[in-house]
OpenMM code with the backbone's topology and positions (N, CA, C; nanometers):
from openmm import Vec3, app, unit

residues = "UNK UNK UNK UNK UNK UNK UNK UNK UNK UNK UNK UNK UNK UNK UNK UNK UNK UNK UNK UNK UNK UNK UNK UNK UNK UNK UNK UNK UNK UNK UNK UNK UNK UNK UNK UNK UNK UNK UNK UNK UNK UNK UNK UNK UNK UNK UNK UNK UNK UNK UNK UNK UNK UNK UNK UNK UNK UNK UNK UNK UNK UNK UNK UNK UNK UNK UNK UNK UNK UNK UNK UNK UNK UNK UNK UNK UNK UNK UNK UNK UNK UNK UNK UNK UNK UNK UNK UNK UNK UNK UNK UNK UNK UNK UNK UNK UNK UNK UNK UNK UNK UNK UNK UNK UNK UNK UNK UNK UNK UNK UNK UNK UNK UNK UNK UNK UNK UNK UNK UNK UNK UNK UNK UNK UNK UNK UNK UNK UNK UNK".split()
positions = [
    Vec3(10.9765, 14.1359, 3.0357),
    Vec3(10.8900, 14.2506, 3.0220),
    Vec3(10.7590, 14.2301, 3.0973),
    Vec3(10.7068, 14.0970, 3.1069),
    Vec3(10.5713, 14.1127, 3.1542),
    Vec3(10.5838, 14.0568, 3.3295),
    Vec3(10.7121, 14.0156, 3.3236),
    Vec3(10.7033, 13.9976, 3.5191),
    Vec3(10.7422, 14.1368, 3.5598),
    Vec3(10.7809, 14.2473, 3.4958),
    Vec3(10.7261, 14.3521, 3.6090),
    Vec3(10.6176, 14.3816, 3.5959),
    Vec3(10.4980, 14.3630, 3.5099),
    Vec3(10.3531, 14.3510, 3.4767),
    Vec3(10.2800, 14.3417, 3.5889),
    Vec3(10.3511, 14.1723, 3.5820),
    Vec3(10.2485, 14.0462, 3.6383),
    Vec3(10.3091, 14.0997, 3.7740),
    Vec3(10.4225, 14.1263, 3.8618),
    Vec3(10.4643, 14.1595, 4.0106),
    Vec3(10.4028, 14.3100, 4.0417),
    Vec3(10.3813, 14.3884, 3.9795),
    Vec3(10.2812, 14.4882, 4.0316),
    Vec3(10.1708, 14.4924, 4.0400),
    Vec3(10.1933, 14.6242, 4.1882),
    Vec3(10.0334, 14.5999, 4.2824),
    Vec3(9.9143, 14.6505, 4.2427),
    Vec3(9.9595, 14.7646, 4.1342),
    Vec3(9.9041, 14.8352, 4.1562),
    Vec3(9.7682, 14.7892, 4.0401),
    Vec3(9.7943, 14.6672, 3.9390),
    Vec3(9.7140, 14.6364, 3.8605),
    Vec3(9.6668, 14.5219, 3.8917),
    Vec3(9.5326, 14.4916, 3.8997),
    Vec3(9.4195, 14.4395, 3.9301),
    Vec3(9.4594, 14.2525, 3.8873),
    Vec3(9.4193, 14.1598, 3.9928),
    Vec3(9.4790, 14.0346, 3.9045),
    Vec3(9.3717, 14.0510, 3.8070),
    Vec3(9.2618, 14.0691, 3.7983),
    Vec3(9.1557, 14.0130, 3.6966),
    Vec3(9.2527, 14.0656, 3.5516),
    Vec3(9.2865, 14.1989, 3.5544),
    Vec3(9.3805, 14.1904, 3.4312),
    Vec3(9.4566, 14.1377, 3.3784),
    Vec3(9.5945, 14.0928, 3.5248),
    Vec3(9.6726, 14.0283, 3.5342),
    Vec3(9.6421, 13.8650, 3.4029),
    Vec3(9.5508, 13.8029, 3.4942),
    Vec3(9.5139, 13.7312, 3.4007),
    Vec3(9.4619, 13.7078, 3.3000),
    Vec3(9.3707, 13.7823, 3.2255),
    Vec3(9.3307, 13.8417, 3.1384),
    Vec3(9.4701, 13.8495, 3.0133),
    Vec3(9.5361, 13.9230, 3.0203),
    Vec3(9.6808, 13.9446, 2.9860),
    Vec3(9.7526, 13.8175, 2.9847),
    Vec3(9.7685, 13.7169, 3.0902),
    Vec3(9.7938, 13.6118, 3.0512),
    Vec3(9.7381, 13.4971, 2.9464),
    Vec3(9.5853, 13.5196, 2.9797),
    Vec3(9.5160, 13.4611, 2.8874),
    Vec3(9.5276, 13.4700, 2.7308),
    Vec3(9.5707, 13.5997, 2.7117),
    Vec3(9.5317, 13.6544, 2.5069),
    Vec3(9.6993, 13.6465, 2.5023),
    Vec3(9.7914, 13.6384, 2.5549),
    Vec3(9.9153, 13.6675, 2.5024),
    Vec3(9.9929, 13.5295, 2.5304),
    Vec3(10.0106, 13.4990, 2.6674),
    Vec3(10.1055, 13.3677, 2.6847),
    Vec3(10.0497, 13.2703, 2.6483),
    Vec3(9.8954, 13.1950, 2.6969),
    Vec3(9.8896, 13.1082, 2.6397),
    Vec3(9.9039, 13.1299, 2.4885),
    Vec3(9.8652, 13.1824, 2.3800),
    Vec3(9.8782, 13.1913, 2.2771),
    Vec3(10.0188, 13.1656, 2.1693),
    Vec3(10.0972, 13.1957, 2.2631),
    Vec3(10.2655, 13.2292, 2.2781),
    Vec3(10.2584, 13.0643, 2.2444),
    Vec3(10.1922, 12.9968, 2.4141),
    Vec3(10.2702, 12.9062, 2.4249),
    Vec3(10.2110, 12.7792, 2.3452),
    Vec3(10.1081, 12.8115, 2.2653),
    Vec3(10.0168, 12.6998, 2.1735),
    Vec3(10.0208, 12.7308, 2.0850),
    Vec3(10.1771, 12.8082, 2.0103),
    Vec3(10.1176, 12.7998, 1.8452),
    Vec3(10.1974, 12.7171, 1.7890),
    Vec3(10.0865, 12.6250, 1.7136),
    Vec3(10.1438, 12.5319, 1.6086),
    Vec3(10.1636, 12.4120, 1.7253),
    Vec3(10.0593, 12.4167, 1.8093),
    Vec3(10.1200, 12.3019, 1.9160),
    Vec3(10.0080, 12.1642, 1.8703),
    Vec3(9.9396, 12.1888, 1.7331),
    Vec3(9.8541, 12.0379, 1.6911),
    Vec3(9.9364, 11.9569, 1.6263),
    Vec3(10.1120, 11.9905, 1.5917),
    Vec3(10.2000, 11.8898, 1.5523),
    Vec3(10.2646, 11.8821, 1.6756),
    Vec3(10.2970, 11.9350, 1.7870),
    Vec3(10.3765, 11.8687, 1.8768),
    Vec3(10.3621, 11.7020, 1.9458),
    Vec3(10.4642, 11.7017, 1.9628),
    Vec3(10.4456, 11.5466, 2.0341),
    Vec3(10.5314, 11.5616, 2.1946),
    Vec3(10.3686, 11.5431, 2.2406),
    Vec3(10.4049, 11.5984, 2.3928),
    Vec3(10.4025, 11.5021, 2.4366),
    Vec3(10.5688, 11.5058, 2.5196),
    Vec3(10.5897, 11.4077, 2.5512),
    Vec3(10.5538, 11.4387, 2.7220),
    Vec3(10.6133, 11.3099, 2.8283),
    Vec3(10.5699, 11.3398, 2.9793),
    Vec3(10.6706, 11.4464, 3.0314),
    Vec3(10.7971, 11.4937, 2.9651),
    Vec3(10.8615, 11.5771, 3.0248),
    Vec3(10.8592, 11.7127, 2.9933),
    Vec3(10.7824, 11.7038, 2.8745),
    Vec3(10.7305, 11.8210, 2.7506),
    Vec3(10.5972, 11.9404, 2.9231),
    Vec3(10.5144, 11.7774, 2.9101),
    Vec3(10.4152, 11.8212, 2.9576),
    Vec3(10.4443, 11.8987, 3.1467),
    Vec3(10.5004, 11.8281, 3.2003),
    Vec3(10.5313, 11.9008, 3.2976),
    Vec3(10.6033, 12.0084, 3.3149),
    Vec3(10.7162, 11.9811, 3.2175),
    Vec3(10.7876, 12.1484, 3.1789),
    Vec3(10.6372, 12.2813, 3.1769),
    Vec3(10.5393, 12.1832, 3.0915),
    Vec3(10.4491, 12.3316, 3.0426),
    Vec3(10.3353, 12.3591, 3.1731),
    Vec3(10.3399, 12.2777, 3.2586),
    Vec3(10.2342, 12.2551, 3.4145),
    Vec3(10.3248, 12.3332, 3.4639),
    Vec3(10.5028, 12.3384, 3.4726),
    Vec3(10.5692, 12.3793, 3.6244),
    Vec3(10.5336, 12.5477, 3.5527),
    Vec3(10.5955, 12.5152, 3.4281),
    Vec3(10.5884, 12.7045, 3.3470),
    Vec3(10.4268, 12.7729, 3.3936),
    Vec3(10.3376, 12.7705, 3.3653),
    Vec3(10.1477, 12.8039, 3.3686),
    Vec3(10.1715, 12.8156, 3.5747),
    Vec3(10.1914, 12.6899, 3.6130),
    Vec3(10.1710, 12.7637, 3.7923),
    Vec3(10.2813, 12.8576, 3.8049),
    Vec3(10.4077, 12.8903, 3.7316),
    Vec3(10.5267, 12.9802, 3.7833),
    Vec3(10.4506, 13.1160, 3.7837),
    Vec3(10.3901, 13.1247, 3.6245),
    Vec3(10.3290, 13.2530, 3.6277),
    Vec3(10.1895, 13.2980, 3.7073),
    Vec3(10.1250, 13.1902, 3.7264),
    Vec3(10.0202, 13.2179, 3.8079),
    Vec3(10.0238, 13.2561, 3.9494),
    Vec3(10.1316, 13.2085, 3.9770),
    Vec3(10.1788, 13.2256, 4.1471),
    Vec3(10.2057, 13.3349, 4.1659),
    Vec3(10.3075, 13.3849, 4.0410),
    Vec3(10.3671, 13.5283, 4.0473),
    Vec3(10.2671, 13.6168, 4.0441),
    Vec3(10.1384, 13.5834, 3.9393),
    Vec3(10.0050, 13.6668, 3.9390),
    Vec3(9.9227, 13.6490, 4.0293),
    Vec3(9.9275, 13.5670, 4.1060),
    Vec3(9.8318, 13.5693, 4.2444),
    Vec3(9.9169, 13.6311, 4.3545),
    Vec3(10.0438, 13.5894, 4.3822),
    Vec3(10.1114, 13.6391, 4.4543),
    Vec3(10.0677, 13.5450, 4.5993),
    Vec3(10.0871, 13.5654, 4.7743),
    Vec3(10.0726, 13.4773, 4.8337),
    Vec3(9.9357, 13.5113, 4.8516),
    Vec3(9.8994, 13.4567, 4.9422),
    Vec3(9.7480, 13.4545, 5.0176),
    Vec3(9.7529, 13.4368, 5.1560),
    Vec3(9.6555, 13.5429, 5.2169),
    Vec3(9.6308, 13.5453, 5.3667),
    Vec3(9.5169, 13.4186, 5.3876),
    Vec3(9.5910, 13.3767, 5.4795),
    Vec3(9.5434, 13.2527, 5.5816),
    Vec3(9.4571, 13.2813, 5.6660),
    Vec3(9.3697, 13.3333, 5.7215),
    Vec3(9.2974, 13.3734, 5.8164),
    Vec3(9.3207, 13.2599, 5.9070),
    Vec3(9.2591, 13.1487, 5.8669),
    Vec3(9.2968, 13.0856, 6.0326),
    Vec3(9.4193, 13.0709, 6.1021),
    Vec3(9.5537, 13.0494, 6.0635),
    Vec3(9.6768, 13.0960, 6.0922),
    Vec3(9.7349, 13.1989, 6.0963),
    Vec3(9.6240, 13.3642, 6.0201),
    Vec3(9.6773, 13.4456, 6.0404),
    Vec3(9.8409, 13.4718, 6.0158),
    Vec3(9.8669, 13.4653, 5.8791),
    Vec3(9.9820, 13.4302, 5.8200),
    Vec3(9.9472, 13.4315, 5.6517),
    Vec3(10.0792, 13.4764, 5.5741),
    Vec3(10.0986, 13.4719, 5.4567),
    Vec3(10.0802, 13.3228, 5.4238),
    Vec3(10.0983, 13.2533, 5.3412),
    Vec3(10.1252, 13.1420, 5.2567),
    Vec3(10.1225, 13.1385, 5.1270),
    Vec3(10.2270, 13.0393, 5.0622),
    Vec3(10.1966, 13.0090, 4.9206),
    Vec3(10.1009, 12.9192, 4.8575),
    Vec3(10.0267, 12.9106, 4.7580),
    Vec3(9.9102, 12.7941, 4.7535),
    Vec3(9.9941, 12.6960, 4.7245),
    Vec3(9.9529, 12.5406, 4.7536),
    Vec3(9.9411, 12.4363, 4.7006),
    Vec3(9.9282, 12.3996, 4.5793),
    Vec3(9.9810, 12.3335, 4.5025),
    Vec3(9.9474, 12.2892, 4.3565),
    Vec3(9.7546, 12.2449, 4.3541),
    Vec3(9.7400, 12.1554, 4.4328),
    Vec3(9.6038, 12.1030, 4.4666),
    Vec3(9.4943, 12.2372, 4.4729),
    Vec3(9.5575, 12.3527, 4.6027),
    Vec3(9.4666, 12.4696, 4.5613),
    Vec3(9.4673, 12.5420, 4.4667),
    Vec3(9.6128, 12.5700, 4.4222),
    Vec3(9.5845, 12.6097, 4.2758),
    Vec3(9.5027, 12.5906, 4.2170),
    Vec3(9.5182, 12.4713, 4.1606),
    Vec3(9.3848, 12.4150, 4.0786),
    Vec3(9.2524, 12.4724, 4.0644),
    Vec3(9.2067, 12.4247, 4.2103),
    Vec3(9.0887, 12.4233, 4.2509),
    Vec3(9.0601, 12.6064, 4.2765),
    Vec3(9.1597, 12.6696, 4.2629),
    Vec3(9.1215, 12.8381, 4.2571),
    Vec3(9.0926, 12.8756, 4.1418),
    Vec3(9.2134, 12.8097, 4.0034),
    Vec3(9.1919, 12.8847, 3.9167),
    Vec3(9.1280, 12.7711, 3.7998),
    Vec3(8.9647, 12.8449, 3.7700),
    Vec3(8.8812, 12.7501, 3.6982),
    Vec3(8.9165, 12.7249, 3.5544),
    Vec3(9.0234, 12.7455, 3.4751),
    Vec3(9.0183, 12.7151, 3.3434),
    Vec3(9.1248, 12.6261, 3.3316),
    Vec3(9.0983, 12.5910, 3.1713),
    Vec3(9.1625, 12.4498, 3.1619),
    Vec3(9.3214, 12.4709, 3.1459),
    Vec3(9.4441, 12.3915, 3.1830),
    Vec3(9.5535, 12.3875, 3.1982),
    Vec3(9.6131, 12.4141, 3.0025),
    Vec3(9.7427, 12.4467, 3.0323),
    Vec3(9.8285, 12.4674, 2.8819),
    Vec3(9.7907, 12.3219, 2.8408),
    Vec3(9.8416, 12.2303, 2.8879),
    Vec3(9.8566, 12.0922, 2.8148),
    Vec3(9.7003, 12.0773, 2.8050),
    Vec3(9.5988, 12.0773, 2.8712),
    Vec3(9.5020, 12.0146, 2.8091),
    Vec3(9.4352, 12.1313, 2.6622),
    Vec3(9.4628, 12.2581, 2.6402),
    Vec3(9.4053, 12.3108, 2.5671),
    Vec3(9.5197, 12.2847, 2.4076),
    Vec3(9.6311, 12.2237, 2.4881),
    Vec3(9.6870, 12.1087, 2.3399),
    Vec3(9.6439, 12.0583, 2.3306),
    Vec3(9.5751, 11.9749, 2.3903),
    Vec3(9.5143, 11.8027, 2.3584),
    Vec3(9.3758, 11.8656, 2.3072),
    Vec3(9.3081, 12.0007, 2.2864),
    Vec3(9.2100, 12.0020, 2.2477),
    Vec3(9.2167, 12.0702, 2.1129),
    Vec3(9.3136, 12.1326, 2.1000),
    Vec3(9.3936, 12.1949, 1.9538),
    Vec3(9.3846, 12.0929, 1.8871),
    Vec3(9.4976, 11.9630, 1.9625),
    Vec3(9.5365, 11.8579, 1.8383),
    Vec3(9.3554, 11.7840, 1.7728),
    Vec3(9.3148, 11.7748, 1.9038),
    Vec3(9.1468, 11.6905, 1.8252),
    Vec3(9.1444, 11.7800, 1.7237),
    Vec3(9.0967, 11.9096, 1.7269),
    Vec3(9.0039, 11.9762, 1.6352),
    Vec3(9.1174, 12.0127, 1.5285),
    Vec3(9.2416, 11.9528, 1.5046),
    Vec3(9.3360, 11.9181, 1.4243),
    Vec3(9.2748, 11.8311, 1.3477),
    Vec3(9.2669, 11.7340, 1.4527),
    Vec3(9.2432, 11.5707, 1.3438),
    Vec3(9.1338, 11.6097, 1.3121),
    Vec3(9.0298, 11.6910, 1.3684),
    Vec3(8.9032, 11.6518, 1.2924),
    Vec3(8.8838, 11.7666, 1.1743),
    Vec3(8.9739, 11.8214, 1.1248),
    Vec3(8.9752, 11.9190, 1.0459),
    Vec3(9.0471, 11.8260, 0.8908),
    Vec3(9.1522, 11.7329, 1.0077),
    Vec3(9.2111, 11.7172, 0.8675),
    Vec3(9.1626, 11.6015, 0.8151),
    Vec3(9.0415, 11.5014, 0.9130),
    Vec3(8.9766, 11.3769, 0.8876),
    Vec3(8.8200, 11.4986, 0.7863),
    Vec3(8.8213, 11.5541, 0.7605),
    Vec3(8.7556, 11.6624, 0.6456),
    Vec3(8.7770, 11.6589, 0.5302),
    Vec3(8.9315, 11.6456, 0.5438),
    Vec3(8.9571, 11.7286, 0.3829),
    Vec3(8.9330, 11.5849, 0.3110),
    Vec3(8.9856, 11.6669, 0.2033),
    Vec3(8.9851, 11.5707, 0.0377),
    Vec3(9.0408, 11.4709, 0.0675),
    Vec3(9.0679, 11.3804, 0.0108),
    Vec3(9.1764, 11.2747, 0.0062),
    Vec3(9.3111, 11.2969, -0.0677),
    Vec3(9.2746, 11.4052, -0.1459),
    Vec3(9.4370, 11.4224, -0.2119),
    Vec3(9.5157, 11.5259, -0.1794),
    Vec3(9.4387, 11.5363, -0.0150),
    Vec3(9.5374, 11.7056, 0.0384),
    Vec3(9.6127, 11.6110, 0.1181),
    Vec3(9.7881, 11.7141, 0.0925),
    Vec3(9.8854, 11.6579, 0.1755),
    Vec3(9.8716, 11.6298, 0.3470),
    Vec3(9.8032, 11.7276, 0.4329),
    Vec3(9.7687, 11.6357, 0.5214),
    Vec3(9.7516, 11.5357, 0.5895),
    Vec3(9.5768, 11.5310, 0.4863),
    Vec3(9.5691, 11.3874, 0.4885),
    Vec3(9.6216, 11.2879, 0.4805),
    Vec3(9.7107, 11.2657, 0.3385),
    Vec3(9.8124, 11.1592, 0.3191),
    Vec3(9.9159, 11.1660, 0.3881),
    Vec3(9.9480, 11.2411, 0.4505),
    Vec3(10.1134, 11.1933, 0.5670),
    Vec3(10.0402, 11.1327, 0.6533),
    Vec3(9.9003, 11.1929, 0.7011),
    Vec3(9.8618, 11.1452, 0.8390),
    Vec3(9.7840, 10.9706, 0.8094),
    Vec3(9.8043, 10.9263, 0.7189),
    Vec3(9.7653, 10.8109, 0.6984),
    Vec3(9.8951, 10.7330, 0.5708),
    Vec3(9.9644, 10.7857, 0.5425),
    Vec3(10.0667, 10.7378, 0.5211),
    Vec3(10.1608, 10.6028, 0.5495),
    Vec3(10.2396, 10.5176, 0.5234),
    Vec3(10.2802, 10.3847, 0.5242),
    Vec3(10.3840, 10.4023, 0.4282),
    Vec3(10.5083, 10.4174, 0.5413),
    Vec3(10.6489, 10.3913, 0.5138),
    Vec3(10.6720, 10.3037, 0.4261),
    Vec3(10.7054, 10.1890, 0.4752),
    Vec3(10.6987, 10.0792, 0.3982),
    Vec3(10.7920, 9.9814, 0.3987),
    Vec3(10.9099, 10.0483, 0.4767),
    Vec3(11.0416, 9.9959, 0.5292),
    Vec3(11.0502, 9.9951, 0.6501),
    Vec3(11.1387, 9.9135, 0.6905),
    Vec3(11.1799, 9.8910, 0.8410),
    Vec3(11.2990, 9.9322, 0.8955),
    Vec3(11.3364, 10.0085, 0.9754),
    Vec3(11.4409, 10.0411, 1.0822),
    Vec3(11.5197, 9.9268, 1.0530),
    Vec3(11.6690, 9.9459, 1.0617),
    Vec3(11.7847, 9.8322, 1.0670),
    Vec3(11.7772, 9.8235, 1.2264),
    Vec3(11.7651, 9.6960, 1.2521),
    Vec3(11.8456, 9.6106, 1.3813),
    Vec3(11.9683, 9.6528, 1.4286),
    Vec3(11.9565, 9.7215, 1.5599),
    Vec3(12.0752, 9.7689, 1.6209),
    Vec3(12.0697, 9.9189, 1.6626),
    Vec3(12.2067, 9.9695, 1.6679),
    Vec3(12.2195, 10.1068, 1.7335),
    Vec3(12.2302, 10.1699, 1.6190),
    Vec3(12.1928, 10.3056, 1.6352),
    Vec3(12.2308, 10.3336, 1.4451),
    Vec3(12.3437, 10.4367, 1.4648),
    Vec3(12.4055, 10.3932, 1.3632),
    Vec3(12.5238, 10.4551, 1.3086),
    Vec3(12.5393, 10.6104, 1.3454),
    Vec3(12.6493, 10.6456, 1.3908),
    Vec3(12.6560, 10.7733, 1.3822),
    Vec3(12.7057, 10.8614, 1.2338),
    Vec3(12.7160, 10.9851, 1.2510),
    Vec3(12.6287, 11.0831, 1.1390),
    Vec3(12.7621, 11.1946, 1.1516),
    Vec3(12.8675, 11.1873, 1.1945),
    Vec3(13.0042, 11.2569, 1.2257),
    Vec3(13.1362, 11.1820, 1.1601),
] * unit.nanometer
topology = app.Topology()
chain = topology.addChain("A")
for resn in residues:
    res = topology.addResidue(resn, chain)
    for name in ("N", "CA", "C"):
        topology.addAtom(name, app.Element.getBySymbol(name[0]), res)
């Protein structure tokens, strides 16, 4: 629904992004202060954020080559000033911990997040479950 949005001309990128801003990221960060992002997590969510941005910028005229082109990951960047999906996880999860380094001591939270198993993993491959 929103890539024929984001691929038409006739609406302004500033909206474009705008629209990306209040809806996808939001989409794509909820409940993301329990994820455990891993390195393949995280690039999945870098290749997803430039797919749509590209599509919302669309190419760019080159003047000195006089020619279309697609940006660079590197210009990307450096075009579009706000902070990436993965880092506005890593800033969710802080103001996670520091919400839940707050509470009481006898809110569940707290106690999982400081919690102590108490047992150890068996030695070996583990058993299958079929």
């Amino acid at each position: 629904m929103l890539q024929k949005f984001f691929k038409n001309k006739n609406i302004s990128k500033k909206l474009k992004l705008r629209l990306k801003n209040t809806i996808m990221d939001k989409l794509l960060t909820y409940a993301s202060e329990t994820w455990t992002l891993t390195k393949r997590y995280r690039k999945q969510l870098n290749v997803f954020e430039r797919k749509v941005h590209r599509r919302i910028l669309g190419q760019v005229y080159d003047n000195e080559k006089e020619s279309w082109k697609i940006l660079t990951n590197k210009e990307f960047y450096a075009s579009v000033k706000t902070c990436t999906i993965v880092e506005t996880i890593r800033l969710n999860r802080l103001r996670w911990f520091g919400h839940v380094q707050r509470m009481e001591e006898n809110r569940i939270s707290k106690r999982v997040l400081y919690m102590n198993l108490g047992t150890t993993r068996l030695r070996g491959r583990p058993r299958n479950r079929w």
